[in-house]
Backbone and ligand atoms as CSV (ligand in chain L), in Angstrom:
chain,resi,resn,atom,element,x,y,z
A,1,UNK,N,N,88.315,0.035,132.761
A,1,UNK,CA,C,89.323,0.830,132.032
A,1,UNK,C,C,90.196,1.628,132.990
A,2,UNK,N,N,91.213,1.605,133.067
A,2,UNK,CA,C,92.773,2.439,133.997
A,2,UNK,C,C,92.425,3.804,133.771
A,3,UNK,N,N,92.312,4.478,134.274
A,3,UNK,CA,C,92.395,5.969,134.386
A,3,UNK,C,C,93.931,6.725,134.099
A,4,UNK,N,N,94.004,8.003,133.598
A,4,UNK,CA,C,95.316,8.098,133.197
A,4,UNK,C,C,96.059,8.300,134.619
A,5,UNK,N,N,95.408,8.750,135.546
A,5,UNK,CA,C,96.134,8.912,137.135
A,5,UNK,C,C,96.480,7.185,137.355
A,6,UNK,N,N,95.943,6.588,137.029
A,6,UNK,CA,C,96.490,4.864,137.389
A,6,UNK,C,C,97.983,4.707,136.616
A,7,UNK,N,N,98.438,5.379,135.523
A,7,UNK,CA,C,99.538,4.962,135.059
A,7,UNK,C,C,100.855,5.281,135.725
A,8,UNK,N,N,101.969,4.719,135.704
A,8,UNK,CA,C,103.039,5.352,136.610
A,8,UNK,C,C,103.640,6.192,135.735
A,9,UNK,N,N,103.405,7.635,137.229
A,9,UNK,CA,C,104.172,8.601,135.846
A,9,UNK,C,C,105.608,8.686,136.693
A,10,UNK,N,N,106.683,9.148,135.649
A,10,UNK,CA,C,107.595,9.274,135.851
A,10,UNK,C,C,107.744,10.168,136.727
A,11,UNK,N,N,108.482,10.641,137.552
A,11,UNK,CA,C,108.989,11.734,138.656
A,11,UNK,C,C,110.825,12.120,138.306
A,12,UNK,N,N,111.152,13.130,138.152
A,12,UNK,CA,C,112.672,13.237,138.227
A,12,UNK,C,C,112.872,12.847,139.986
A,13,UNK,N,N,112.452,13.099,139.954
A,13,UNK,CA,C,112.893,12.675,141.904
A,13,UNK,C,C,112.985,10.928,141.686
A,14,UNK,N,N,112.825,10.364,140.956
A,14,UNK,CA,C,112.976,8.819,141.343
A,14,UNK,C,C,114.342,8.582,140.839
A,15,UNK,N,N,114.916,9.487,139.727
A,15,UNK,CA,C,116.500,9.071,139.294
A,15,UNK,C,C,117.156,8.795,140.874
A,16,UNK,N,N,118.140,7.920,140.263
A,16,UNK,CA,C,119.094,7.768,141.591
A,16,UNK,C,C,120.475,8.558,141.404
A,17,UNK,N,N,121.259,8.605,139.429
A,17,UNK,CA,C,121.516,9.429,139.301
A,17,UNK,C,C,122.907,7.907,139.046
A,18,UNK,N,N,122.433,6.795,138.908
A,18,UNK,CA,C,123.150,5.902,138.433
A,18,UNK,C,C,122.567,5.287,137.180
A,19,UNK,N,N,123.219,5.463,135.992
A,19,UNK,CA,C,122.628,5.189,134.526
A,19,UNK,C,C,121.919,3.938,134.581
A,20,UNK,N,N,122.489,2.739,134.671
A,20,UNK,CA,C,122.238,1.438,134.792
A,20,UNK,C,C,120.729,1.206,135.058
A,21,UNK,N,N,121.076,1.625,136.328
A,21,UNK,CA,C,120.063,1.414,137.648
A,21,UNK,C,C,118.275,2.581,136.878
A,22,UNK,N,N,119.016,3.289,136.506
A,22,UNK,CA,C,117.923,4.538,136.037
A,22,UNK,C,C,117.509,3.711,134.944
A,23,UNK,N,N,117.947,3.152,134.038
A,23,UNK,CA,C,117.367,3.000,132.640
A,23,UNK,C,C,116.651,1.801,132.997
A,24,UNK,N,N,116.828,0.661,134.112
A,24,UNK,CA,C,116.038,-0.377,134.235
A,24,UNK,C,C,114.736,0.122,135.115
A,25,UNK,N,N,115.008,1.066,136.114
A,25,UNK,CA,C,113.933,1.383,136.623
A,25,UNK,C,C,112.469,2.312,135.744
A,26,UNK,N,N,113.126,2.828,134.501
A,26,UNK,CA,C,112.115,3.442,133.471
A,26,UNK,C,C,111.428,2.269,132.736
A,27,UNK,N,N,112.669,0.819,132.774
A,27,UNK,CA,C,111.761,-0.250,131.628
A,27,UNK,C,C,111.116,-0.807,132.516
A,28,UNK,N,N,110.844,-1.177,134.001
A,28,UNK,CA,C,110.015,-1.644,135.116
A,28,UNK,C,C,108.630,-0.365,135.205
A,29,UNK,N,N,108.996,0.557,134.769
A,29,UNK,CA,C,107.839,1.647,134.938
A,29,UNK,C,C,107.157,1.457,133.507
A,30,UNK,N,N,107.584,1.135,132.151
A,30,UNK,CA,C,107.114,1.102,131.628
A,30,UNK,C,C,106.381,-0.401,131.519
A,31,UNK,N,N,106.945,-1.388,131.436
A,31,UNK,CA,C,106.630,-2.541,132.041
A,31,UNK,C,C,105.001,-2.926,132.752
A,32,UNK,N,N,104.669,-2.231,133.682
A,32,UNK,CA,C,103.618,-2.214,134.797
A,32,UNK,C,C,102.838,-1.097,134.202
A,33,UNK,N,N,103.256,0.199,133.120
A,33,UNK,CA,C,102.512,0.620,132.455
A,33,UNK,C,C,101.324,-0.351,131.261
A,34,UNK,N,N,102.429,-0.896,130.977
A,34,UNK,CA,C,101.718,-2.101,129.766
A,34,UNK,C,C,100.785,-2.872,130.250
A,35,UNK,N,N,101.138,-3.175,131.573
A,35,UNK,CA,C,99.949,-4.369,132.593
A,35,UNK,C,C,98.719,-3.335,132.646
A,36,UNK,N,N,98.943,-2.282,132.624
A,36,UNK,CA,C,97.543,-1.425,132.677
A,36,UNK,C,C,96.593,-1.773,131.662
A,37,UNK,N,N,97.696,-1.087,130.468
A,37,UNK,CA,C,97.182,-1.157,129.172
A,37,UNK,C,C,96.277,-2.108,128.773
A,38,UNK,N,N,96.975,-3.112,129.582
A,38,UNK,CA,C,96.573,-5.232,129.032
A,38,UNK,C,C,95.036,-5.028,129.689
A,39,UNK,N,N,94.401,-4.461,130.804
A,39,UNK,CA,C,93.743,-3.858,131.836
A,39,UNK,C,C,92.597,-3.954,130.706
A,40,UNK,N,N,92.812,-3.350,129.827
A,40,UNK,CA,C,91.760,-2.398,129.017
A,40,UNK,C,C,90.553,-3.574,128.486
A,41,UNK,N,N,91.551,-4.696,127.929
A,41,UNK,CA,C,91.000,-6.074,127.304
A,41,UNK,C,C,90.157,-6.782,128.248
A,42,UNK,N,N,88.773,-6.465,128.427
A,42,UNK,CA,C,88.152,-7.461,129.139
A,42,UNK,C,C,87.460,-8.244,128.616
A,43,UNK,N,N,87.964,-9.258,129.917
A,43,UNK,CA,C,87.117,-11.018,129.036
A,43,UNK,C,C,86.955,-11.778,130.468
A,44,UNK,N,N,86.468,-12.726,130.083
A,44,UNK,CA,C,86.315,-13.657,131.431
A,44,UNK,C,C,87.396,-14.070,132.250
A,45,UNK,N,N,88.826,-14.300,131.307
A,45,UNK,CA,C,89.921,-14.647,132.076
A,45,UNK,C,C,90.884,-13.959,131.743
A,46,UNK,N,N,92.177,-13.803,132.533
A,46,UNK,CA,C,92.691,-13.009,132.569
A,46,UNK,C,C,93.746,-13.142,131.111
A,47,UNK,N,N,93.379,-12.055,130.419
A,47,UNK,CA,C,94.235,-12.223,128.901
A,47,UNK,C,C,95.511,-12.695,128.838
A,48,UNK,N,N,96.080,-13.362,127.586
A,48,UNK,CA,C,97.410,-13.977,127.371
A,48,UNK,C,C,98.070,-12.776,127.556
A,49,UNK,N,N,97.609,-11.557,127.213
A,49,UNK,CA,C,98.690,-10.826,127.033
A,49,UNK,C,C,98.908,-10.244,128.153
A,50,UNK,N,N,98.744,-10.088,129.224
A,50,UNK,CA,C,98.722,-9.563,130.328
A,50,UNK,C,C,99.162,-10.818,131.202
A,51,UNK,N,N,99.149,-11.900,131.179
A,51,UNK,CA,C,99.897,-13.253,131.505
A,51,UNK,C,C,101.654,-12.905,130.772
A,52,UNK,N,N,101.458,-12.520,129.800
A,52,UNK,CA,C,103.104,-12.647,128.970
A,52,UNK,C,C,103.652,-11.006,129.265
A,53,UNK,N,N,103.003,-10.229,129.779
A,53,UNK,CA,C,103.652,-8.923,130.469
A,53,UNK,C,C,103.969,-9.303,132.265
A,54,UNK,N,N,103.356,-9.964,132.526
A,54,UNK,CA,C,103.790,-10.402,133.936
A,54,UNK,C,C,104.858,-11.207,134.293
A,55,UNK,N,N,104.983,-12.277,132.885
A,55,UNK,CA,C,106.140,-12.790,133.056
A,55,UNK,C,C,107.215,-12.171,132.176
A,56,UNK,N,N,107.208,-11.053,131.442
A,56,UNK,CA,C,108.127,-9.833,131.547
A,56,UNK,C,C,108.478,-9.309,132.751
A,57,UNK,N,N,107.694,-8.632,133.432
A,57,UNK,CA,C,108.091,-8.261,135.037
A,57,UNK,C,C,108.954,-9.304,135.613
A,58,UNK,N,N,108.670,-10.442,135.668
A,58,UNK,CA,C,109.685,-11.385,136.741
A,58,UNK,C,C,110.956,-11.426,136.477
A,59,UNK,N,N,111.078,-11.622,134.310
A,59,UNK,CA,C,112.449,-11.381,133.965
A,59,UNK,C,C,113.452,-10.798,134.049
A,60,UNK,N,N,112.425,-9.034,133.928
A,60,UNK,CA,C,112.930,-7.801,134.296
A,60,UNK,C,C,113.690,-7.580,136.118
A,61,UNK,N,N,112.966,-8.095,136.402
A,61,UNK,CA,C,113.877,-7.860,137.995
A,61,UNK,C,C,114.257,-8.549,138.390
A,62,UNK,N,N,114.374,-9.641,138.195
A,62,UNK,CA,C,115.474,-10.757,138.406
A,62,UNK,C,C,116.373,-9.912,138.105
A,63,UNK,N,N,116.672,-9.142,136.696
A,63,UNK,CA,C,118.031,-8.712,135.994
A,63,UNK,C,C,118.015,-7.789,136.746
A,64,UNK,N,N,117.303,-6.844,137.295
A,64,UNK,CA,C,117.707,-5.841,137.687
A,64,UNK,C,C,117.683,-5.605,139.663
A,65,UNK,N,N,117.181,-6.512,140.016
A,65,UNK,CA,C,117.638,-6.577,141.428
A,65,UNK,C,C,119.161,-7.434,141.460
A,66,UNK,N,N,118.715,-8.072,140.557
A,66,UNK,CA,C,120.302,-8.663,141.245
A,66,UNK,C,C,121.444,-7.783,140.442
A,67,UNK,N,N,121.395,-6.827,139.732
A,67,UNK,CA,C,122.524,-5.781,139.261
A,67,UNK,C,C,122.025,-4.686,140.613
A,68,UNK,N,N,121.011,-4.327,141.126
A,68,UNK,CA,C,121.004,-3.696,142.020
A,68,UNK,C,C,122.146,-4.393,143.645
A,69,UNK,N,N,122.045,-5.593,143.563
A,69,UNK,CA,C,122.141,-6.642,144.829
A,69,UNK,C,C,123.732,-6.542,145.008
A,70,UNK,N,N,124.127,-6.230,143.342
A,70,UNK,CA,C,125.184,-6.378,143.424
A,70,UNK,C,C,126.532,-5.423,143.546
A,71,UNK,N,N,125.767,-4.107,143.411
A,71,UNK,CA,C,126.218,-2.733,143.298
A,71,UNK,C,C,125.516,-3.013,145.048
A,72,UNK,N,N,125.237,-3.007,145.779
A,72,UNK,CA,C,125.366,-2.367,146.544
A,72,UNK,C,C,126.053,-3.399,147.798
A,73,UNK,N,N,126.198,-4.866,147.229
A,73,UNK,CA,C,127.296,-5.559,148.071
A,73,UNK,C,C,129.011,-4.868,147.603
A,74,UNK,N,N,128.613,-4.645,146.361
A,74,UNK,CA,C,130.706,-3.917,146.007
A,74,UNK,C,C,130.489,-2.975,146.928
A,75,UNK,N,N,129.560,-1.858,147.215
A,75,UNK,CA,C,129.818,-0.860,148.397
A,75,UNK,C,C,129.658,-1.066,149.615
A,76,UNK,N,N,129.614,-2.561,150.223
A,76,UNK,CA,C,129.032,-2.316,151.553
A,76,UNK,C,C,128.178,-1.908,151.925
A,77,UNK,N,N,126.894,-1.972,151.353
A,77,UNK,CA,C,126.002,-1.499,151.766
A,77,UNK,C,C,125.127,-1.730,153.183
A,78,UNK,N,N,124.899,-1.207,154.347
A,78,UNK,CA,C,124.648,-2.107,155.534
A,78,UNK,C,C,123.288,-1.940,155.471
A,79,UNK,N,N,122.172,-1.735,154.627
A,79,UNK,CA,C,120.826,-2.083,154.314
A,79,UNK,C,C,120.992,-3.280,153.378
A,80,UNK,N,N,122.264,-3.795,152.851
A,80,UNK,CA,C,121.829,-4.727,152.020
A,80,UNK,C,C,120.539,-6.209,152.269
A,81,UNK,N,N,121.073,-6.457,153.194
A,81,UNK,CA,C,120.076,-8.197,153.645
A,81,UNK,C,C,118.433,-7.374,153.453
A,82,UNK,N,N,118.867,-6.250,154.338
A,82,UNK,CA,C,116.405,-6.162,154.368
A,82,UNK,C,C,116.190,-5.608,152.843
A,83,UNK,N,N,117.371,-4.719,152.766
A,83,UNK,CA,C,116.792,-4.793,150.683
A,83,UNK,C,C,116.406,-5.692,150.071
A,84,UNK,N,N,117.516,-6.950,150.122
A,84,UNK,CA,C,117.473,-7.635,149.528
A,84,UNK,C,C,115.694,-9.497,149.639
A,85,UNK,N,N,115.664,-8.738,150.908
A,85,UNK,CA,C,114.389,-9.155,151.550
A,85,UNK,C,C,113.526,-8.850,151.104
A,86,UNK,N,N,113.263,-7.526,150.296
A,86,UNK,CA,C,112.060,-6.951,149.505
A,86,UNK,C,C,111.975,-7.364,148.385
A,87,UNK,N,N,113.392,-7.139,148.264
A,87,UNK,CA,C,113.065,-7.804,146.367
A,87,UNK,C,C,112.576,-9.619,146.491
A,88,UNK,N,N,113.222,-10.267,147.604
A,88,UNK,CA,C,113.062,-11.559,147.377
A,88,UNK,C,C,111.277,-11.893,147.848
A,89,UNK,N,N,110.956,-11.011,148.428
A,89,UNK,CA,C,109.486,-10.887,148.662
A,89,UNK,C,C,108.603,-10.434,147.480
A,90,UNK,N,N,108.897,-9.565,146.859
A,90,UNK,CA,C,107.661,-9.195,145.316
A,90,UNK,C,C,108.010,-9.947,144.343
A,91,UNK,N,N,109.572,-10.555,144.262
A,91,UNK,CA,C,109.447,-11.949,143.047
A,91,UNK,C,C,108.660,-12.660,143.556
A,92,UNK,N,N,108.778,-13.423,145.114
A,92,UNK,CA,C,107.419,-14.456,145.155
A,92,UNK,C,C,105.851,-13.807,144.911
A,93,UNK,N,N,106.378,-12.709,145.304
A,93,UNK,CA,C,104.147,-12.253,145.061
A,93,UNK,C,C,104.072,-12.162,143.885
A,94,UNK,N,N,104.950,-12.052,142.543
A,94,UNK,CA,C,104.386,-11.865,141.329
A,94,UNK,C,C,104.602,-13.674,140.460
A,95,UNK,N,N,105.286,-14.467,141.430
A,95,UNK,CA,C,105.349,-15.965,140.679
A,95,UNK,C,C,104.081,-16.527,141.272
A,96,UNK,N,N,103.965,-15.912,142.584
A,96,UNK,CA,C,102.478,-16.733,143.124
A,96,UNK,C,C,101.164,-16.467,142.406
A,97,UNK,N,N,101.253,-14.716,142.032
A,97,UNK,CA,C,99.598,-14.434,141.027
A,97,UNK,C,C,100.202,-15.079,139.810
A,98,UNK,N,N,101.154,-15.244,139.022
A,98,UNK,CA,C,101.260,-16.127,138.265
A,98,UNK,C,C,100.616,-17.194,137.756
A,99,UNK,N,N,101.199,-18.010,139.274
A,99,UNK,CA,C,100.516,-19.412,139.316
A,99,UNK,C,C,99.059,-19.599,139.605
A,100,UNK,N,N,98.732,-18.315,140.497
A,100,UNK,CA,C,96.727,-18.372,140.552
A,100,UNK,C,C,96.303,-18.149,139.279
A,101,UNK,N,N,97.077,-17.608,138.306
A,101,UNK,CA,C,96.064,-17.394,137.124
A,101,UNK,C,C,96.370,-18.673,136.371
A,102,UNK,N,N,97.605,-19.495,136.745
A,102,UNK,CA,C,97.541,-20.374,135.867
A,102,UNK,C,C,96.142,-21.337,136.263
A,103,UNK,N,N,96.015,-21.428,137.722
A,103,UNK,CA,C,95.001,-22.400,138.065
A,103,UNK,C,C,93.828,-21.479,138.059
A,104,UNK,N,N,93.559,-20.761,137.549
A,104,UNK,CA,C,92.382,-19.922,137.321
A,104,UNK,C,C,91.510,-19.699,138.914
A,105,UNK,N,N,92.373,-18.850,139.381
A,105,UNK,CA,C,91.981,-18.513,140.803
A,105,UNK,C,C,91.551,-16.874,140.332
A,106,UNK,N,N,90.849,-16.657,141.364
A,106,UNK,CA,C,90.280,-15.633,141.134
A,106,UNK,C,C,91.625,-14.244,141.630
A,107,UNK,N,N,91.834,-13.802,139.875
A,107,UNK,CA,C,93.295,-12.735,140.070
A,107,UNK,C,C,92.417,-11.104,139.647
A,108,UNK,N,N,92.115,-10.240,140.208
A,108,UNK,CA,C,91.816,-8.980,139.091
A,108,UNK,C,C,92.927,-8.130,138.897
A,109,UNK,N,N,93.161,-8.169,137.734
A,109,UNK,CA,C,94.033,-8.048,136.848
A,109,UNK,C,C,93.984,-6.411,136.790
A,110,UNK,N,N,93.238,-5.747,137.322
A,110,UNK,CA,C,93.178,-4.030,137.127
A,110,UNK,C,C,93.971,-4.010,139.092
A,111,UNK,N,N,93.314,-4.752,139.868
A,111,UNK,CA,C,94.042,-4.459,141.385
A,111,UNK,C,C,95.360,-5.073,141.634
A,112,UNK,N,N,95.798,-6.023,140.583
A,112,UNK,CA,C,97.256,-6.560,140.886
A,112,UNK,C,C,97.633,-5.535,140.068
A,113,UNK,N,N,97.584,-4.956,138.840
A,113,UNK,CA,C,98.432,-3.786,138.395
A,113,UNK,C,C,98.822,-2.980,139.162
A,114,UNK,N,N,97.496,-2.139,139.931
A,114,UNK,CA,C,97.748,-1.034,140.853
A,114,UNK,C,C,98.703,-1.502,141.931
A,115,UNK,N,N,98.589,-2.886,142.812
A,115,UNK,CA,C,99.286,-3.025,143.590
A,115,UNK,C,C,101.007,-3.124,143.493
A,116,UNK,N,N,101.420,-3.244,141.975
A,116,UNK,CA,C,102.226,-3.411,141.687
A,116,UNK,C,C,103.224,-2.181,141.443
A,117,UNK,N,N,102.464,-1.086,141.127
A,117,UNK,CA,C,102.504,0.043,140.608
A,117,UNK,C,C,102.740,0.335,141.889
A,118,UNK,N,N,102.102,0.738,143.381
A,118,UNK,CA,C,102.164,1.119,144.150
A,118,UNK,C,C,103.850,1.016,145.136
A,119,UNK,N,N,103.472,-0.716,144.744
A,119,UNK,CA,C,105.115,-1.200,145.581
A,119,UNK,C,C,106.529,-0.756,144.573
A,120,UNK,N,N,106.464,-0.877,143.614
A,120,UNK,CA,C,107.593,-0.553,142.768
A,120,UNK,C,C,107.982,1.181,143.187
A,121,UNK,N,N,107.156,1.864,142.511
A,121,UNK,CA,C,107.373,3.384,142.849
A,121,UNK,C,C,107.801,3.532,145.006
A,122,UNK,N,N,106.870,3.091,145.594
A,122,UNK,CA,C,107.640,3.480,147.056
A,122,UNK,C,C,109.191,2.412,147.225
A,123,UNK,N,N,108.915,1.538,146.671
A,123,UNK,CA,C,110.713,0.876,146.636
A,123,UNK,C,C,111.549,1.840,146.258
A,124,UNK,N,N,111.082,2.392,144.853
A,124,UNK,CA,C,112.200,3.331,144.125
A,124,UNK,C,C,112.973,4.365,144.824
A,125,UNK,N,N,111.365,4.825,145.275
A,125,UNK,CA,C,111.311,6.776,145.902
A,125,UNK,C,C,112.119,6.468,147.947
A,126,UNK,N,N,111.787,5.136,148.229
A,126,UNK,CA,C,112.475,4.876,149.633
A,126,UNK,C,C,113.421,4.187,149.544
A,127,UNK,N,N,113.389,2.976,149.565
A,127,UNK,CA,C,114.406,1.986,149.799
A,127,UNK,C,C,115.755,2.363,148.528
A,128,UNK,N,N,115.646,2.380,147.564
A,128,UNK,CA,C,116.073,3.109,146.605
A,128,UNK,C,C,117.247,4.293,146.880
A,129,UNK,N,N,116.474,5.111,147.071
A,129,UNK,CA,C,116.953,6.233,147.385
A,129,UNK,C,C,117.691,5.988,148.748
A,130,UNK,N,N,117.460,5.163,149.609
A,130,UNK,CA,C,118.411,4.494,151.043
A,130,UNK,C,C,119.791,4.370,150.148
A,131,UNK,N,N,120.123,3.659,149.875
A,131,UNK,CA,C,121.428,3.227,148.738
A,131,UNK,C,C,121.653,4.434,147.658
A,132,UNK,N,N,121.364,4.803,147.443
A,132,UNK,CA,C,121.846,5.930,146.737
A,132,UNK,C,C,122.077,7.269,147.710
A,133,UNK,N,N,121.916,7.522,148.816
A,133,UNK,CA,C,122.255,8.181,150.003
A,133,UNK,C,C,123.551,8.007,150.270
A,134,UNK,N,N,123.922,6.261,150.725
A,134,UNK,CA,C,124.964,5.911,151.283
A,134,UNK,C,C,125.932,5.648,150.746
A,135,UNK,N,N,126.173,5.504,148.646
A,135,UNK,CA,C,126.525,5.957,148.013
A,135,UNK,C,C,127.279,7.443,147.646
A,136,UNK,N,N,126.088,8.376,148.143
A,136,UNK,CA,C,126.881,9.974,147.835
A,136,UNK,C,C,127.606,10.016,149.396
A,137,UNK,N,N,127.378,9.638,150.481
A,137,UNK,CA,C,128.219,9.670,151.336
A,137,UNK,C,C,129.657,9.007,151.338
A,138,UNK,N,N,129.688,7.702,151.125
A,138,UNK,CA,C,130.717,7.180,150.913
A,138,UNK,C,C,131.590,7.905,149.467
A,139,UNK,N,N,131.196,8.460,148.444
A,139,UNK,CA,C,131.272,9.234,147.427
A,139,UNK,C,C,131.551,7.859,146.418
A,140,UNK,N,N,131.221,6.957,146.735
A,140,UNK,CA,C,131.109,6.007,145.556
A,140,UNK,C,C,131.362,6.395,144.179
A,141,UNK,N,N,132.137,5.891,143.311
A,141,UNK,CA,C,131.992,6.398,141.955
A,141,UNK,C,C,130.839,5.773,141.146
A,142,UNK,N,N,129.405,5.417,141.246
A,142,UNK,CA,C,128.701,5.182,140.478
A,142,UNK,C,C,127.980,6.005,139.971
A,143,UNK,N,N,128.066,7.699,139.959
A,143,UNK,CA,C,127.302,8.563,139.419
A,143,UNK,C,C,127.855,8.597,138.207
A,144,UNK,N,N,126.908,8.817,137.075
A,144,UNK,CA,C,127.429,9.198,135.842
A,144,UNK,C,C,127.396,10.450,135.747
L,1,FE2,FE,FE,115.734,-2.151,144.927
């Protein structure tokens, strides 16, 4: 069972202070909240429903890295390529546990949450916040 310290809690420090960008990063937090939740259901294999929240996650940031990818090529962003290196790195780690659970490889479904939880929030709170830096410098108009 997830402990309530396992859930991602929100922080005002993670806004970037761009609407878009903010409202997808709350449905990715809530998102990886739900994978907890799915956590709770134990059985021998890893539940449908926690299979069909994971492939929520992949949907979800597809849409929202590449609206990220793309706001920060209109600004020039000169972190763009290794940003864009991260994101293209946790879509493959979340299509690869994917595919181990499809072949029933051994996935635990409470330590891929956490790990997921872990990388999302330091993306947000670092890399994140990199681009939204170089944004208020350049004075970009993407603040709402
Ligand atoms: Fe990002």
């Amino acid at each position: 069972m997830p402990e309530n310290s396992d859930f991602l809690i929100w922080k005002e420090s993670y806004l970037t202070g761009i609407k878009a960008i903010d409202e997808d990063h709350l449905e990715l937090a809530r998102i990886i909240n739900k994978l907890y939740e799915a956590c709770s259901f134990r059985t021998e294999k890893v539940s449908e429903i926690y299979i069909s929240i994971l492939k929520d996650l992949v949907n979800y940031t597809n849409i929202h890295f590449s609206r990220e990818e793309k706001l920060m090529a209109n600004f020039n962003y000169p972190g763009l390529e290794a940003h864009k290196k991260e994101h293209d790195v946790f879509k493959a780690l979340v299509l690869k546990e994917l595919k181990a659970i499809k072949y029933n490889k051994r996935v635990e479904p409470f330590n891929l949450a956490k790990f997921l939880k872990e990388w999302v929030m330091h993306h947000i709170a670092i890399e994140d916040n990199n681009y939204k830096i170089h944004f208020q410098q350049i004075g970009a108009d993407v603040f709402k």
